[in-house]
C-alpha positions as CSV (number, residue, x, y, z in Angstrom):
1,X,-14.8,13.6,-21.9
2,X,-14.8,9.6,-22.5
3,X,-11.9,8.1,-21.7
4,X,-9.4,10.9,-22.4
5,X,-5.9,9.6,-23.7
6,X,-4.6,6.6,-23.5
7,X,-1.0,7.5,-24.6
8,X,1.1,10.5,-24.4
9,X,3.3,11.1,-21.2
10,X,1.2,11.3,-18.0
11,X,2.6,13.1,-15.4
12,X,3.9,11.0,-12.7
13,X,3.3,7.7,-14.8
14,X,6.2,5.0,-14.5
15,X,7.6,3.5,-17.4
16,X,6.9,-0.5,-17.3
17,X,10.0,-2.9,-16.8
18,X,11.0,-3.3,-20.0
19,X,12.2,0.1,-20.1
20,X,10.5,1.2,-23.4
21,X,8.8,3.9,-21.7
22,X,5.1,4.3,-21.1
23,X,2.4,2.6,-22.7
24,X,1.9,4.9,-25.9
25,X,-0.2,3.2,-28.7
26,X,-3.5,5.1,-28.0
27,X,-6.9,3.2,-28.9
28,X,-8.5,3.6,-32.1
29,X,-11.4,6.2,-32.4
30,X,-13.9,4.3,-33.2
31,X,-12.9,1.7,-30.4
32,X,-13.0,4.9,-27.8
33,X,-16.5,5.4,-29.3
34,X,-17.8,1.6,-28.7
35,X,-17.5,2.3,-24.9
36,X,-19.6,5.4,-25.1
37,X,-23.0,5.7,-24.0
38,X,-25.1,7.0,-26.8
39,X,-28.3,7.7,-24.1
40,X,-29.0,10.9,-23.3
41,X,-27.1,12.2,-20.6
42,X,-28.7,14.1,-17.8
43,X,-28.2,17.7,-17.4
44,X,-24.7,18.2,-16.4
45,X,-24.2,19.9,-12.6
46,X,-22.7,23.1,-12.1
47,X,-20.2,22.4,-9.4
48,X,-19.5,18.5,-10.7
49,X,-18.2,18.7,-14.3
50,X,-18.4,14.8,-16.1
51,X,-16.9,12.7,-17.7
52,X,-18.8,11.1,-21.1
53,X,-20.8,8.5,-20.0
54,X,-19.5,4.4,-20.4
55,X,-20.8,1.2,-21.5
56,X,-19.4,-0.7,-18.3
57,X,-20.7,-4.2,-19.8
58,X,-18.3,-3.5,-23.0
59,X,-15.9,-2.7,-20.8
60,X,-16.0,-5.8,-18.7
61,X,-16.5,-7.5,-22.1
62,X,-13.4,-6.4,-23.3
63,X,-11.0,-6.7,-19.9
64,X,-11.3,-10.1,-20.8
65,X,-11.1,-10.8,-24.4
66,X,-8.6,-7.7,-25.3
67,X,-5.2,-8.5,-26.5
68,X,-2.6,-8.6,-23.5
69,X,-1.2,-4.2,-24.5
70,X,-5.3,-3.1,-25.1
71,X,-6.0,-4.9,-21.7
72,X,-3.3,-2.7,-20.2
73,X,-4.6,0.8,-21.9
74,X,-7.8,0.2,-21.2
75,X,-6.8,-0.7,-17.5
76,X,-4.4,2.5,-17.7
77,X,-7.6,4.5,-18.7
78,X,-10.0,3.6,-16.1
79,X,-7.3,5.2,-13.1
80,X,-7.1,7.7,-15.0
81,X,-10.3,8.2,-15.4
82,X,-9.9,7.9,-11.3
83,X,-7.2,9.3,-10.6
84,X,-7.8,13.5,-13.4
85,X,-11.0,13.6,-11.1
86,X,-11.7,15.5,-8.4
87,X,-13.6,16.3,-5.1
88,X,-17.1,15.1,-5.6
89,X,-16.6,14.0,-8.9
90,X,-14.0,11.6,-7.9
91,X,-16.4,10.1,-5.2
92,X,-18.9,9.9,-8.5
93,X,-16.1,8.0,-10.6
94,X,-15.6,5.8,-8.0
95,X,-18.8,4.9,-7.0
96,X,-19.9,4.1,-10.6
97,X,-16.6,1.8,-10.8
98,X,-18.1,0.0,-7.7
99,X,-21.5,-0.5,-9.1
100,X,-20.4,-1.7,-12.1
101,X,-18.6,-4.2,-10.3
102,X,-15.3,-3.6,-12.3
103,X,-12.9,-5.6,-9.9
104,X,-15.4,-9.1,-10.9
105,X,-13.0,-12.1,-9.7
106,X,-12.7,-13.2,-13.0
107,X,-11.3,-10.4,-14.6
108,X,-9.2,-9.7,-11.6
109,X,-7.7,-13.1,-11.2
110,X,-7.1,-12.9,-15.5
111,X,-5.4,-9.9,-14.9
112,X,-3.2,-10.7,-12.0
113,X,-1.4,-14.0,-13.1
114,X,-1.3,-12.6,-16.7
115,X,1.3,-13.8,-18.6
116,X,2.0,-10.1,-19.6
117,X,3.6,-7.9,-17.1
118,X,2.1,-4.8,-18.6
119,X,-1.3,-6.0,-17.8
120,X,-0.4,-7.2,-14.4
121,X,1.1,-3.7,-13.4
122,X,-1.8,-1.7,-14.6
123,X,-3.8,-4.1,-12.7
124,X,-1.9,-3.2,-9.3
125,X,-2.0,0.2,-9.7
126,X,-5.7,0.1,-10.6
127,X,-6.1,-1.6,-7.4
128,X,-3.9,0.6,-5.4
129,X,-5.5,3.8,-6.6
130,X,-8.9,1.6,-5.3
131,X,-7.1,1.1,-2.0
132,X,-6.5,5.0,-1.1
133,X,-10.3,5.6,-0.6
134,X,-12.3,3.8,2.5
135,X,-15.0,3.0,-0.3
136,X,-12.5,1.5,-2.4
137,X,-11.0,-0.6,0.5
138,X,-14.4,-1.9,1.2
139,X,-15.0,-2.9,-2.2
140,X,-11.6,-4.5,-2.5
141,X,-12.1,-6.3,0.6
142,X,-15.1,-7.6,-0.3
143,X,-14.0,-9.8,-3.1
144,X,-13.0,-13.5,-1.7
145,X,-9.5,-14.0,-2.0
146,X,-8.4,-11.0,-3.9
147,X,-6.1,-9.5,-0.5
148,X,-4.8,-13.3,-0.5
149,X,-4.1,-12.9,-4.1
150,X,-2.0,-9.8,-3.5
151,X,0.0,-11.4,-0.7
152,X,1.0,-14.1,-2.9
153,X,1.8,-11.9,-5.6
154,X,3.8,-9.4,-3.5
155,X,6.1,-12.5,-1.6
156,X,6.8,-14.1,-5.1
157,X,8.7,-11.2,-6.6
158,X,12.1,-10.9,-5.8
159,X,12.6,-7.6,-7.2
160,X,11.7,-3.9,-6.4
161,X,9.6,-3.6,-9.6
162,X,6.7,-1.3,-10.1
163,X,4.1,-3.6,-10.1
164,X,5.4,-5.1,-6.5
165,X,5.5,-1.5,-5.4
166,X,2.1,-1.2,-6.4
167,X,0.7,-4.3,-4.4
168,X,3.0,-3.2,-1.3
169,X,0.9,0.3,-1.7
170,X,-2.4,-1.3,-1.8
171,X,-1.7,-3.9,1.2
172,X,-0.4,-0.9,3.6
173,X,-3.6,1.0,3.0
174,X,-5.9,-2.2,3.6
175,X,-3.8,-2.4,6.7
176,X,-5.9,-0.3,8.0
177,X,-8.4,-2.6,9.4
178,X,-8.1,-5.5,11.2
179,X,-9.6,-8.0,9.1
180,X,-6.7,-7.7,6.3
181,X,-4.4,-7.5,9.4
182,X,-5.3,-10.9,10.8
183,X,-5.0,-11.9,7.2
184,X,-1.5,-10.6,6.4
185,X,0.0,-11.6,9.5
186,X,-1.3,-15.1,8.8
187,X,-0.2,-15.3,5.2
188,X,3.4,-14.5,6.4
189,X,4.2,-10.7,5.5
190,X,5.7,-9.7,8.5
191,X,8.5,-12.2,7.9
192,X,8.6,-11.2,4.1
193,X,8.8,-7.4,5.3
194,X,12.0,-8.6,7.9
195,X,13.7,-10.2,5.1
196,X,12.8,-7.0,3.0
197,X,14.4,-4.4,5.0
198,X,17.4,-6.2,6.0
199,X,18.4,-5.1,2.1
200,X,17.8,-1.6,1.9
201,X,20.0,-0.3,-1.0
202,X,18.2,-2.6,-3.2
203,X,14.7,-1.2,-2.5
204,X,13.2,2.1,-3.8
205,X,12.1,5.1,-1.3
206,X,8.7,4.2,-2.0
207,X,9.4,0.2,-0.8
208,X,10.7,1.4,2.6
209,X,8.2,3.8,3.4
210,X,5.2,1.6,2.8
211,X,7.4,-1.6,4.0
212,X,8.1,0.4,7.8
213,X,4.5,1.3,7.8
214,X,3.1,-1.8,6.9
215,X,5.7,-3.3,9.6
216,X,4.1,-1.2,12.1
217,X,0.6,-1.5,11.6
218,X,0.8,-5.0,11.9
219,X,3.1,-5.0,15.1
220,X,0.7,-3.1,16.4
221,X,-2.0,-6.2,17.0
222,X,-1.1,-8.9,19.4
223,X,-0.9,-11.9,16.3
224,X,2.1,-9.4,15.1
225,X,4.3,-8.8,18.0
226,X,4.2,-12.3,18.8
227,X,5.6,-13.0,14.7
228,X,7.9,-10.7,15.5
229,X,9.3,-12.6,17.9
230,X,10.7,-15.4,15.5
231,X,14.4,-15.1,16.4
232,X,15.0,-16.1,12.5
233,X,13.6,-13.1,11.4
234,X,15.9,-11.1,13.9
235,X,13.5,-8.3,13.7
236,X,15.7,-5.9,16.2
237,X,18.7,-5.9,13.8
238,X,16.7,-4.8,11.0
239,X,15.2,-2.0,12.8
240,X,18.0,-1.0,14.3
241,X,19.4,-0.3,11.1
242,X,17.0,2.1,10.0
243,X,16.8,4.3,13.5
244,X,19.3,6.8,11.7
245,X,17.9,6.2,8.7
246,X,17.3,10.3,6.4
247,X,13.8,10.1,5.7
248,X,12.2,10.8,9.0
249,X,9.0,9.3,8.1
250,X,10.6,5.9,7.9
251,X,12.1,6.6,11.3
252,X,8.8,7.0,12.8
253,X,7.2,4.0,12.1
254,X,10.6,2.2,13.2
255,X,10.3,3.7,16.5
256,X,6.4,3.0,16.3
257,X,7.5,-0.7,15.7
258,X,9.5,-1.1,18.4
259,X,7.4,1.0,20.7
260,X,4.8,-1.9,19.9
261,X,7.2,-4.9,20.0
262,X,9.5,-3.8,22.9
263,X,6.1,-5.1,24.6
264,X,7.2,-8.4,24.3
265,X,10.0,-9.8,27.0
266,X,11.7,-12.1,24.6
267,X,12.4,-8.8,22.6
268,X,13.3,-7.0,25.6
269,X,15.5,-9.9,26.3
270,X,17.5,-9.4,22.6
271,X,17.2,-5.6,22.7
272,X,19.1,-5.8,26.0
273,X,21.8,-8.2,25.0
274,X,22.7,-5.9,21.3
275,X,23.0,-2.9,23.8
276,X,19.8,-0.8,22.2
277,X,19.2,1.7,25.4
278,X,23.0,2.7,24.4
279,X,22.4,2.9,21.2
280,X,19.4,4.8,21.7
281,X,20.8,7.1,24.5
282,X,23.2,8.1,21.7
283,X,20.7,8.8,19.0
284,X,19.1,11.3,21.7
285,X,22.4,13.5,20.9
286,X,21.8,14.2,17.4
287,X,18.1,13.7,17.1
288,X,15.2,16.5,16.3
289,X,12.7,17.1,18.3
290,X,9.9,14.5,16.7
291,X,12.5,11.9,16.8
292,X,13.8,12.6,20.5
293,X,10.2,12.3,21.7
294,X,9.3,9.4,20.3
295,X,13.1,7.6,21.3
296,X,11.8,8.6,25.3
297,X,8.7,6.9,24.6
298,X,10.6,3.6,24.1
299,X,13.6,3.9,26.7
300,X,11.5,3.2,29.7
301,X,10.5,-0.1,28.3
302,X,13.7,-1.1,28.6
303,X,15.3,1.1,31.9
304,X,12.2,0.3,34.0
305,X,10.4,-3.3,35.1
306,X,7.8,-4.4,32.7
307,X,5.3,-6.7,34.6
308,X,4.8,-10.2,33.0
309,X,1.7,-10.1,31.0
310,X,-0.5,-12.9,32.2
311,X,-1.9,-15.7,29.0
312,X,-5.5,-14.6,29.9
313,X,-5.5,-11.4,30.5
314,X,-3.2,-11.8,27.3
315,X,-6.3,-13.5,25.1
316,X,-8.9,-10.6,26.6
317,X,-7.0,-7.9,25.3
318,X,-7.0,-9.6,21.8
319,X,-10.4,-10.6,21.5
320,X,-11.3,-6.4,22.5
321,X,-8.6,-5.7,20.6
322,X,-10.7,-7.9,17.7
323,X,-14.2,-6.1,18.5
324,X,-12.7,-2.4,18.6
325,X,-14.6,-0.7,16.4
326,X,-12.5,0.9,13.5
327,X,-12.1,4.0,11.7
328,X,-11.5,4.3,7.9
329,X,-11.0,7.5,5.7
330,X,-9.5,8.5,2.2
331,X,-6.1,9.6,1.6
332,X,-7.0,10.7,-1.9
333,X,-3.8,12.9,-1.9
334,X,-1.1,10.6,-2.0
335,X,0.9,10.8,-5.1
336,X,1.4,8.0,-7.9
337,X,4.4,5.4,-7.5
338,X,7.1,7.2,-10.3
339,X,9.7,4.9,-11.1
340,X,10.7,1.4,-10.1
341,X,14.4,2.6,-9.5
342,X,15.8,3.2,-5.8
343,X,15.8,7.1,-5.5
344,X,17.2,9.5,-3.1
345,X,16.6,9.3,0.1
346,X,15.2,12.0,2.5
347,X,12.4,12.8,1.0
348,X,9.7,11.2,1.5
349,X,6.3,12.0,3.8
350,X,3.4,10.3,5.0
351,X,0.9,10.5,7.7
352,X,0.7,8.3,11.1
353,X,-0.4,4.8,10.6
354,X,-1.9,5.8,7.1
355,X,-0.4,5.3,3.5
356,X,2.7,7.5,3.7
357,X,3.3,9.6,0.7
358,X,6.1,8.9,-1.8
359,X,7.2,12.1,-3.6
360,X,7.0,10.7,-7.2
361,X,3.5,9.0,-7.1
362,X,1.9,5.7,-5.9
363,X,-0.4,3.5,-8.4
């Protein structure tokens, strides 16, 4: 019950940068207590088991007048609160989050350009945890400025560090609809991604698998294929880097990606001059099955005549592309982001155009 621990080694929990290891200094007692709801609780389900009841108001109180390390426990505590429930009593944990409105711009904003990297990375991961549910998407989504927020904060850091690991999760699974799609593409991510993946060995497993399916998701809507066709970016070269790349997830959404942007004759044009149906025609050699269907997909659009697409018919198909109506869902399986180091490769998963699973954890 109540907020369970706050210290102690959490399975799947990433160490923060400094390399001291996990947050450890648990709460005081009586501080646990002061969250507490001393109302009478009502009778407790059979089938949903709960946790003790909170004070959300102290809570809120306290995200924004706690010193910079209790900030980060008691961010730490309310995924875990999250992330040790399940089935319907996750929905339940959620849902109350929601209603108590614990993502409030202020605190949010506080928390994000904190001066204390600690606080900042529990932040993320609070927020990605929030991003692997459709509910939690929603909510996120419906704070002004908060998906902008996490753009900026993703292109500013040069490094592969937990918390940028964190806000990459969180933006590939609001990818999902179109809205932060428009949104990304316009902030500039698709060029950040290009510049991203042009430096694999300095990225973790989890980086490129959400990077590639990020990628892909937004090559997927008009807006992106026409960023990718920025000849700085040299989109092609970094993809083709990655078609024999060992985790077979991350070839996927390379091939989706160029399934998508191969669409585009200026692209056609580039993929043709760096030989890509030869390099392809060899991949088909040595390729499994998964990877061999999807590499015929793409060599027709570059062995057969693709008719010029006409500017109006061009703007139709992105204004029903806007009014599509989409489809959301949870992914509440996906595993916790483990450690900020690049790890082997190979040995990742994920699912289609969804959040794709890093063996280790996600935030």
């Amino acid at each position: 019950g109540g907020y369970g621990r706050f210290g102690g080694t959490q399975h799947g929990e990433m160490p923060p940068p400094n390399g001291q290891g996990q947050i450890r200094s648990p709460l005081r007692n009586d501080m646990q207590q002061e969250y507490e709801d001393r109302s009478p609780l009502p009778p407790r389900p059979r089938s949903v088991p709960l946790f003790a009841a909170l004070n959300y108001q102290a809570v809120i109180k306290d995200l924004q007048s706690l010193p910079p390390n209790e900030r980060a426990l008691l961010l730490q505590a309310l995924r875990w609160r999250l992330m040790k429930s399940t089935g319907r009593q996750r929905q339940l944990v959620l849902a109350t989050l929601v209603q108590n409105d614990m993502l409030q711009p202020a605190i949010v904003s506080a928390c994000l350009h904190s001066d204390d990297p600690s606080v900042v990375e529990q932040t993320v991961r609070l927020l990605n945890h929030f991003a692997s549910f459709s509910a939690g998407r929603a909510y996120i989504l419906s704070k002004d400025g908060l998906l902008q927020q996490l753009c900026a904060l993703m292109l500013k850091e040069n490094t592969d560090s937990p918390s940028r690991q964190n806000v990459l999760g969180a933006l590939q699974k609001l990818s999902l609809r179109r809205g932060p799609q428009s949104a990304m593409i316009d902030g500039g991510v698709i060029g950040w991604l290009a510049k991203a993946l042009a430096d694999t060995d300095s990225l973790s497993e989890y980086t490129i698998e959400y990077a590639t399916a990020l990628l892909m998701n937004l090559s997927l809507r008009l807006a992106g294929k026409r960023a990718c066709e920025d000849p700085a970016l040299d989109i092609l070269s970094v993809l083709n880097t990655l078609l024999e790349y060992d985790n077979g997830q991350v070839r996927t959404y390379v091939n989706g990606t160029l399934y998508s942007v191969l669409t585009r004759p200026s692209l056609r044009e580039r993929a043709l001059e760096m030989g890509l149906p030869d390099i392809l025609e060899a991949l088909l050699a040595h390729s499994d099955e998964m990877n061999r269907r999807q590499v015929q997909y793409i060599l027709p659009l570059l062995t057969a005549d693709v008719p010029q697409i006409d500017p109006a018919v061009e703007a139709q198909v992105e204004e029903a592309d806007e009014a599509e109506e989409e489809e959301d869902y949870d992914d509440d399986d996906e595993e916790e982001v483990a450690t900020p180091a690049p790890v082997a490769r190979g040995r990742g998963r994920g699912r289609g155009r969804t959040a794709p699973t890093a063996r280790g954890g996600r935030g």
